[in-house]
C-alpha positions as CSV (number, residue, x, y, z in Angstrom):
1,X,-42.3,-24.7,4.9
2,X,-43.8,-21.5,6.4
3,X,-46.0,-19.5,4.1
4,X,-46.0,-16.5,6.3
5,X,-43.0,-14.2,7.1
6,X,-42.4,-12.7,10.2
7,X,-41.4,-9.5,8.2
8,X,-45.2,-9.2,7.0
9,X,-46.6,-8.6,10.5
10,X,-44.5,-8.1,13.7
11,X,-44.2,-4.5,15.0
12,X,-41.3,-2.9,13.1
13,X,-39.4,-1.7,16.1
14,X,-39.1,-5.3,17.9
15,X,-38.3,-6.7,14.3
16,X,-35.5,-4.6,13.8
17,X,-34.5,-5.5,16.9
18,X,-34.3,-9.5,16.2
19,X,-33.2,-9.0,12.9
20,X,-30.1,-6.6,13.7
21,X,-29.0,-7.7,17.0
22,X,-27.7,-10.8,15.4
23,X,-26.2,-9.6,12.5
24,X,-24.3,-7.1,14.7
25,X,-22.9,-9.9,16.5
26,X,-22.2,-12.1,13.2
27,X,-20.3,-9.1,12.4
28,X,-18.0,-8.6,15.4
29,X,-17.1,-12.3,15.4
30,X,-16.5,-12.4,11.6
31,X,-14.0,-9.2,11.8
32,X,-12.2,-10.8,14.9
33,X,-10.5,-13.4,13.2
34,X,-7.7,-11.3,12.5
35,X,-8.0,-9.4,15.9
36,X,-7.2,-12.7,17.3
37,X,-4.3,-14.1,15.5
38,X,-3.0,-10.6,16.2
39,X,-3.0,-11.0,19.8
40,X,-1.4,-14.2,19.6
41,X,1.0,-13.6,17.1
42,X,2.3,-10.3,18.8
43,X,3.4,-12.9,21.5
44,X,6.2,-14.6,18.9
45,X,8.0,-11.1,18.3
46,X,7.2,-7.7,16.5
47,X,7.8,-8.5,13.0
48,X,5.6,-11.7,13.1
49,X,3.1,-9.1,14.4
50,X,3.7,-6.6,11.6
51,X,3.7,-9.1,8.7
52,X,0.5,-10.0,10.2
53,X,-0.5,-6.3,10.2
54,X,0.1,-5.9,6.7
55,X,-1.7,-8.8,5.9
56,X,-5.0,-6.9,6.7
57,X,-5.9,-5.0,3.7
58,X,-5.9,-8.3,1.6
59,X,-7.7,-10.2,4.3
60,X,-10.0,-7.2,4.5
61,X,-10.4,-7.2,0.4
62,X,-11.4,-11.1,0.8
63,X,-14.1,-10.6,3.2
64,X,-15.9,-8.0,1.3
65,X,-15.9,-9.4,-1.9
66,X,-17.8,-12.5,0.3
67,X,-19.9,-9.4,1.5
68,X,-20.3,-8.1,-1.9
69,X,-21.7,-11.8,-2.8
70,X,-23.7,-12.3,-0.1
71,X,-25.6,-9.1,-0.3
72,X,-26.9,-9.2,-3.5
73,X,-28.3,-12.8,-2.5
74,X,-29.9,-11.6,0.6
75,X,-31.9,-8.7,-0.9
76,X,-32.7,-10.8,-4.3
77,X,-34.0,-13.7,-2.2
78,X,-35.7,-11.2,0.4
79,X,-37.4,-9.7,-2.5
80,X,-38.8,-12.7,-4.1
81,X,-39.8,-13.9,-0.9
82,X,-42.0,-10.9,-0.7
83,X,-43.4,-11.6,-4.4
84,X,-44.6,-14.8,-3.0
85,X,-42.5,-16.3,-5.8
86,X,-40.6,-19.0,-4.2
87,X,-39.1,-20.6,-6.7
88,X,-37.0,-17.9,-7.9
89,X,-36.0,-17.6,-4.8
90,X,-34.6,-21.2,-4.6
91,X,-32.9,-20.4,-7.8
92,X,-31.0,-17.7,-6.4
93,X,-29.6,-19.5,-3.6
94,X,-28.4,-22.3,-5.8
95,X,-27.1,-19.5,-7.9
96,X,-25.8,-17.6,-5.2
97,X,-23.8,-20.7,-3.5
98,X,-22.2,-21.8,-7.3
99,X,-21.1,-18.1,-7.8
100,X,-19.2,-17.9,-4.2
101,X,-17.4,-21.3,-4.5
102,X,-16.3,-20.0,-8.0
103,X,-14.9,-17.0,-6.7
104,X,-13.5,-18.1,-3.7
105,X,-11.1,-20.2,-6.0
106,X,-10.3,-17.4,-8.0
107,X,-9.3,-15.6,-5.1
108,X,-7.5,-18.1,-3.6
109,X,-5.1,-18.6,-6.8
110,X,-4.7,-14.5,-7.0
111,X,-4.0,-14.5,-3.5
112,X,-1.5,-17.5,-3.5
113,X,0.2,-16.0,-6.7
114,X,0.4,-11.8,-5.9
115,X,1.9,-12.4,-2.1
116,X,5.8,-12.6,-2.5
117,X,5.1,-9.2,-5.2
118,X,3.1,-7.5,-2.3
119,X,5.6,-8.3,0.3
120,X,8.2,-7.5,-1.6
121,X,6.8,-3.7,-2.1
122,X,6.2,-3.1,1.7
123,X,9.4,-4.4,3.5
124,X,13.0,-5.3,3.2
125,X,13.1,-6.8,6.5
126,X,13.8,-10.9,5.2
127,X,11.6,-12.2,8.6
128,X,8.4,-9.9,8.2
129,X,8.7,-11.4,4.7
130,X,9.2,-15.1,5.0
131,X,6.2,-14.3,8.2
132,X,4.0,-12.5,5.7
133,X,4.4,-15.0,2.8
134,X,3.9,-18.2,5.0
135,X,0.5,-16.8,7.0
136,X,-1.0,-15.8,3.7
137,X,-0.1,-19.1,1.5
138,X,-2.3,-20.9,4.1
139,X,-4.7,-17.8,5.0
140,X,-5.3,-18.0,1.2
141,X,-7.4,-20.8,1.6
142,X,-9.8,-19.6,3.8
143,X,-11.7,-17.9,1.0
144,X,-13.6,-20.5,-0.6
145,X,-15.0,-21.3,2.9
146,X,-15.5,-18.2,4.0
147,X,-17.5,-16.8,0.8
148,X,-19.3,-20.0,1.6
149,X,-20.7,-19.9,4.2
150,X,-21.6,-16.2,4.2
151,X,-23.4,-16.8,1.0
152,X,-25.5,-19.3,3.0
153,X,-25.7,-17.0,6.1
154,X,-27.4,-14.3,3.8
155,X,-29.6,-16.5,2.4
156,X,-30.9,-17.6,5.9
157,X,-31.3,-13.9,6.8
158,X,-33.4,-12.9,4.1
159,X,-36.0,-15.1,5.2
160,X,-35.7,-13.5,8.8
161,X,-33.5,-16.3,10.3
162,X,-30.7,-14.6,12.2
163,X,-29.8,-17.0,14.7
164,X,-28.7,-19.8,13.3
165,X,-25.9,-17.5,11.1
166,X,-25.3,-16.5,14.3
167,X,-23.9,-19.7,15.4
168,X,-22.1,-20.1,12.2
169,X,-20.0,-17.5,13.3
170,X,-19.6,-18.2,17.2
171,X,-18.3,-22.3,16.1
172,X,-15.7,-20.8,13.7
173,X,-14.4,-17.9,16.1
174,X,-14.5,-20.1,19.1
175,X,-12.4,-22.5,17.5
176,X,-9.5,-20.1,16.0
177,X,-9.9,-18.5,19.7
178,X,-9.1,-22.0,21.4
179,X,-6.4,-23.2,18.7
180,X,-4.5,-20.4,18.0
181,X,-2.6,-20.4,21.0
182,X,-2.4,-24.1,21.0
183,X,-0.8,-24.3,17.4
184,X,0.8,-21.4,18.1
185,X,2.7,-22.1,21.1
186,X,2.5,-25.9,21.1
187,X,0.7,-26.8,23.7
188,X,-0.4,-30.1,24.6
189,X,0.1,-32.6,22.0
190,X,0.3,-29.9,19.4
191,X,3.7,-29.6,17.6
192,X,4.3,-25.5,17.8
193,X,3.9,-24.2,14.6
194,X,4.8,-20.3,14.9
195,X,2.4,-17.9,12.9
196,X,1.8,-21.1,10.5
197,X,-0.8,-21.9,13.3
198,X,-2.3,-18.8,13.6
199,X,-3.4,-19.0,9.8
200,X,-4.1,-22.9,10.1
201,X,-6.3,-22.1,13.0
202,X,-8.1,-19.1,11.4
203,X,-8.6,-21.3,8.1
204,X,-9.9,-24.1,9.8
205,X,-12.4,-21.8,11.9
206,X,-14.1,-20.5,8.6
207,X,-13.6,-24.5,7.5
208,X,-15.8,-25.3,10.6
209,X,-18.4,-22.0,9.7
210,X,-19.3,-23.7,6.4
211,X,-19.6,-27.5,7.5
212,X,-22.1,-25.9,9.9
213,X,-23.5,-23.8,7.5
214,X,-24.0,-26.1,4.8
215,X,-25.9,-28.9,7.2
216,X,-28.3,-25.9,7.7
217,X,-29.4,-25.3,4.1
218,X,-29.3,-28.7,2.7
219,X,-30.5,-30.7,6.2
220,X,-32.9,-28.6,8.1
221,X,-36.3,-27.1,7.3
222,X,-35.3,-23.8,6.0
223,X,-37.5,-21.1,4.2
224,X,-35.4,-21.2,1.2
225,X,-34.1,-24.5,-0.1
226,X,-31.3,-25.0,-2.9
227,X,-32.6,-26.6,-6.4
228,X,-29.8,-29.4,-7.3
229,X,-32.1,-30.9,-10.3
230,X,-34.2,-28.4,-11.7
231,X,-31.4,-25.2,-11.4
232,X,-31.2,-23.3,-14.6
233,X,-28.4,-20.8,-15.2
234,X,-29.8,-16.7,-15.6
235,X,-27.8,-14.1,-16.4
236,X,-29.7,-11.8,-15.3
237,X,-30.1,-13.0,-12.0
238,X,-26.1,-12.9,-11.9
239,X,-26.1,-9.2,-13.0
240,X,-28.8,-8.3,-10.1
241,X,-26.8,-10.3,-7.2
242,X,-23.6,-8.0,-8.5
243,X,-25.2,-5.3,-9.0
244,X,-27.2,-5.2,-5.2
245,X,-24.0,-6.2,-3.6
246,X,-21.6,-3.7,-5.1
247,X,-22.3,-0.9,-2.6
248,X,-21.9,-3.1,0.5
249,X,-18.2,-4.1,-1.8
250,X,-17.3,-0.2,-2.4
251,X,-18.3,0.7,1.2
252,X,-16.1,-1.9,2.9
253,X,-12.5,-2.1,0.3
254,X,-11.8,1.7,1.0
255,X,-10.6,0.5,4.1
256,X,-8.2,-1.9,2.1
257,X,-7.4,0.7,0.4
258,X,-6.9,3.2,2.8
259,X,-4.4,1.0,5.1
260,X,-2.5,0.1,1.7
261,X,-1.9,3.6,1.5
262,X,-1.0,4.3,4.8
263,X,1.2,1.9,5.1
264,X,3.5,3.0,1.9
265,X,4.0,6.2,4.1
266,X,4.7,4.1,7.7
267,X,7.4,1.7,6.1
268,X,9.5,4.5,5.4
269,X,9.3,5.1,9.0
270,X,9.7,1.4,11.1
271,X,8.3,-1.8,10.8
272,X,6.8,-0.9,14.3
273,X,4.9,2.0,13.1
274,X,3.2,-0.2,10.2
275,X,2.4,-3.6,13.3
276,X,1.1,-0.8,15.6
277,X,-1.2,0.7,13.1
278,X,-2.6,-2.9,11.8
279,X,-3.0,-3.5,15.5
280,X,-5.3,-0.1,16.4
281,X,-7.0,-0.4,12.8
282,X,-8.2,-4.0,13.6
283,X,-9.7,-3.1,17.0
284,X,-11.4,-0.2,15.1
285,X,-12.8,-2.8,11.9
286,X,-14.0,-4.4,14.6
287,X,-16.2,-1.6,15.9
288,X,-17.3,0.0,12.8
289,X,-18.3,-3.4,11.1
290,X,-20.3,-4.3,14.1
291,X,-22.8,-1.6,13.6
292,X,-22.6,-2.3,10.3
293,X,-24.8,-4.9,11.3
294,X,-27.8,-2.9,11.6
295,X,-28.0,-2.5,7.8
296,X,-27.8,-6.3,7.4
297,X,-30.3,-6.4,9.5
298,X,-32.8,-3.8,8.2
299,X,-31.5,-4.6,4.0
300,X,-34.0,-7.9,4.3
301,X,-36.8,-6.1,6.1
302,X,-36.8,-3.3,3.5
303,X,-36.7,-5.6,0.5
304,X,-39.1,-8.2,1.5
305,X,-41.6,-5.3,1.9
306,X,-40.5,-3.2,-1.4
307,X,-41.5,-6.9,-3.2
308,X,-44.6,-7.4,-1.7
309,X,-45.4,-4.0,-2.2
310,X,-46.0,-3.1,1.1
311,X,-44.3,0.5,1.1
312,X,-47.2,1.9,2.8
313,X,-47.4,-0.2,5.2
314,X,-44.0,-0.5,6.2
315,X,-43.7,3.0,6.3
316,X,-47.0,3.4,8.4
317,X,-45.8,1.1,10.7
318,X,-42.5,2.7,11.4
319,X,-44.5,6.2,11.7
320,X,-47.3,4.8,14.4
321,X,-44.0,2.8,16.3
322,X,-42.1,6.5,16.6
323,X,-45.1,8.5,17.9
């Protein structure tokens, strides 16, 4: 295992470069799932399209509470990598890989158990309905893989590894990319399943994310390591990996929020109105969340620093890069 971190001496301006250029693109591919099945979907008819649409603010609610988790374990683990104190560190991975699975099965159950009630508030229409309740029953499950694996891609990027979370992302959007249409539509010697295979597809594409992700931390040389034996449960450690992630949370569910309410207002107008404005908001996610990546990228660089108390220094280095 490496004793010295890249974050401790490159340049600042090439760091932030490696470190955020990934991310950026772990963000664009992890927002595109729902781009995706949108495109496809809008080829079955307009209400499979608009039950898909409004969809998107619980979808949207489920990634950021996986963002919520995972940010509080990046910039706990970052941090304790920077106080040289590894095996807290170790813990907090462990930790932080118990608390997603946790609460990607509570999610799934609230999911699974609030959708006919949510339907049932936005539209009359009986085929955006029965579309809406059978893409979320199996779109429910993507949760538990989901806050999986980006638990385990923020743990990798607190220790400066951004390409490998990278890949996470590309294997799981590759695959919904290549099998929606052919679940979808049928193709080949796939039975055509409708907008059931456009949530099979996407489930089994964060399915694929974690497998990949989990051979990573547990089977490859890694600079932070999961404790199966030794792990002891800290409460305080739980508070902190809330407590760092809730910003990231707040900053990302007022878009949930803000397409719920919209949408109130657009079903009194058409069910076209509400697929059309999931359709543009999607396309827009996908812009906004991508250079959100620059703050996962810079969130390890500034923490890891902050625990090795190199203030100073980091901030001398990013005045001498600017002049």
């Amino acid at each position: 295992m490496e004793t010295c971190n890249k974050m401790e001496y490159q340049p600042i301006n090439r760091l932030i470069i490696k470190m955020c250029l990934p991310p950026m693109i772990s963000m664009f591919l992890q927002y595109s799932y729902n781009m995706i099945d949108s495109m496809f979907v809008a080829c079955i008819n307009e209400q499979a399209l608009a039950a898909v649409s409004l969809s998107f603010p619980i979808t949207n609610l489920m990634n950021s509470l996986s963002v919520w988790i995972g940010v509080g374990i990046n910039v706990l683990i970052a941090g304790y990598l920077g106080q040289k104190r590894q095996d807290k560190a170790n813990s907090v991975a462990t930790m932080g890989l118990i608390l997603s699975l946790s609460v990607g099965i509570i999610v799934n159950i609230i999911v699974l158990l609030t959708m006919t009630p949510y339907y049932s508030a936005f539209t009359e229409d009986s085929r955006i309905f029965e579309y809406g309740c059978i893409y979320m029953q199996i779109c429910a499950f993507m949760q538990v893989p989901n806050m999986v694996h980006i638990a385990i891609q923020k743990m990798l990027q607190a220790t400066g590894n951004m390409i490998s979370p990278m890949w996470f992302q590309i294997a799981g959007v590759v695959f919904n990319l290549v099998f929606d249409p052919l679940l979808i539509f049928g193709i080949g010697p796939f039975p055509e399943m409708g907008i059931k295979g456009a949530a099979l597809a996407t489930v089994l594409g964060y399915v694929l994310s974690m497998l990949i992700s989990l051979y990573v931390i547990m089977f490859t040389k890694q600079k932070v390591k999961l404790k199966i034996k030794s792990f002891v449960f800290d409460f305080h450690m739980l508070k902190n990996i809330f407590g760092y992630g809730l910003p990231s949370f707040a900053m990302n569910v007022l878009s949930s929020l803000m397409i719920t309410f919209v949408n109130l207002f657009l079903v009194t107008y058409s069910d076209t109105a509400v697929a059309f404005f999931g359709a543009y908001f999607k396309v827009q996610q996908l812009i906004f969340m991508s250079v959100n990546g620059l703050i996962q990228g810079c969130l390890p660089i500034m923490r890891y620093n902050y625990g090795a108390k190199n203030t100073n220094g980091l901030i001398g280095h990013i005045t001498a890069e600017l002049r």
